[in-house]
C-alpha positions in Angstrom: -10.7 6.3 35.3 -11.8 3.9 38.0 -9.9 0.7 37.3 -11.2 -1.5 40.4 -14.5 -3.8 40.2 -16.8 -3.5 42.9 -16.9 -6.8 45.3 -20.6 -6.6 44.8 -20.5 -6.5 41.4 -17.8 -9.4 40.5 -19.8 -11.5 43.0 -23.1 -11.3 40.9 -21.7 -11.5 37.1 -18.8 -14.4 38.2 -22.1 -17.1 37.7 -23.2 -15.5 35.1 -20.0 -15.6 33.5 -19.2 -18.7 34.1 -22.6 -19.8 32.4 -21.4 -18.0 29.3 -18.1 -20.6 29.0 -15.5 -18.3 31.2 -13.2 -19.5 33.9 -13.7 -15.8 35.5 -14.3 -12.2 34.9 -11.2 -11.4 33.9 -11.0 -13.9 31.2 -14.4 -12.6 29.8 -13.2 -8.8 29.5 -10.1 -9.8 27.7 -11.9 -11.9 25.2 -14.7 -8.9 24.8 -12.4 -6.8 24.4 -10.1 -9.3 21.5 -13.4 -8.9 19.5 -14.3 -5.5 19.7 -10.7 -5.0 18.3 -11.1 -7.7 15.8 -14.2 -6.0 14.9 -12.4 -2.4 14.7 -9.4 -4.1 12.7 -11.8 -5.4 10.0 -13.5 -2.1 9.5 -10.3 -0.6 8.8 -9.3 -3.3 6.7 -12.4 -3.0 4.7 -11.4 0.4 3.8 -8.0 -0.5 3.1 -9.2 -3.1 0.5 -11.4 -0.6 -0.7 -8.7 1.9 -1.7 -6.9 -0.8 -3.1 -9.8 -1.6 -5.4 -10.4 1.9 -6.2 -6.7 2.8 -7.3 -5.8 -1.0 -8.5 -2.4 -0.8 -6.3 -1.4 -1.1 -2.2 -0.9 1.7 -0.3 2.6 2.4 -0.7 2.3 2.7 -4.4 -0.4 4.8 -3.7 1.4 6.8 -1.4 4.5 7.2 -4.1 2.2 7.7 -6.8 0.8 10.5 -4.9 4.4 11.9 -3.0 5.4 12.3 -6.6 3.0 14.8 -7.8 4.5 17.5 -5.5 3.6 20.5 -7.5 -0.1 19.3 -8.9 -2.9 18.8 -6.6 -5.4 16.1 -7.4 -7.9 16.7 -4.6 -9.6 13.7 -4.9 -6.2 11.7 -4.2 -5.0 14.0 -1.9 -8.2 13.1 0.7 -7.7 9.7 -0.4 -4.3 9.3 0.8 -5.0 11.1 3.7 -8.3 8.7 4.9 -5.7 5.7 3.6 -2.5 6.5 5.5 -4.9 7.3 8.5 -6.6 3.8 8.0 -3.2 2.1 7.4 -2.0 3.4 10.9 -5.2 2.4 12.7 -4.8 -0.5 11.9 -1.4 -1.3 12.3 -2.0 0.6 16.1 -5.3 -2.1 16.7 -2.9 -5.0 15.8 -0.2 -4.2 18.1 -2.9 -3.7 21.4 -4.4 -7.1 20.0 -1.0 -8.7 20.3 -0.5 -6.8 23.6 -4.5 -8.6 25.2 -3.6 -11.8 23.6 0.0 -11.7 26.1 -1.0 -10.1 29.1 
């Protein structure tokens, strides 16, 4: 992956930029890329709140609940916890590289 900006092409977006309400380029990607996180964060979310919803408890209730049924299989439950745990660690995964841009 290419990770340098042209001259040519920082020299013609810096006004436009700049028009938009950022100091410079740089400033602009990080806060583009803050919201497509944010957006990606509350998709996940969504789902999380969801589950919760569906099942009336938070995912680690959820995740006993289901931990404890070791010899039935409730297949319905089984994908949910599955699509849940994997929407839990998105979003924990999007939080952390939103802390990370908001630092660097």
């Amino acid at each position: 992956m290419d990770t340098s900006l042209d001259i040519k092409f920082a020299e013609r977006t810096e006004s436009i930029v700049t028009q938009l309400g950022f100091k410079d380029l740089k400033s602009f990607v990080k806060n583009q890329a803050l919201l497509l996180l944010m957006a990606r964060i509350e998709k996940y979310e969504a789902e999380n709140r969801r589950f919760e919803a569906k099942y009336h408890m938070p995912f680690k209730a959820f995740q006993a609940k289901v931990e404890g049924l070791q010899n039935e299989e409730v297949f319905t439950e089984d994908d949910d916890y599955l699509d849940w745990r994997f929407a839990k660690e998105v979003i924990d995964r999007l939080v952390r590289q939103k802390r990370e841009l908001e630092y660097a």
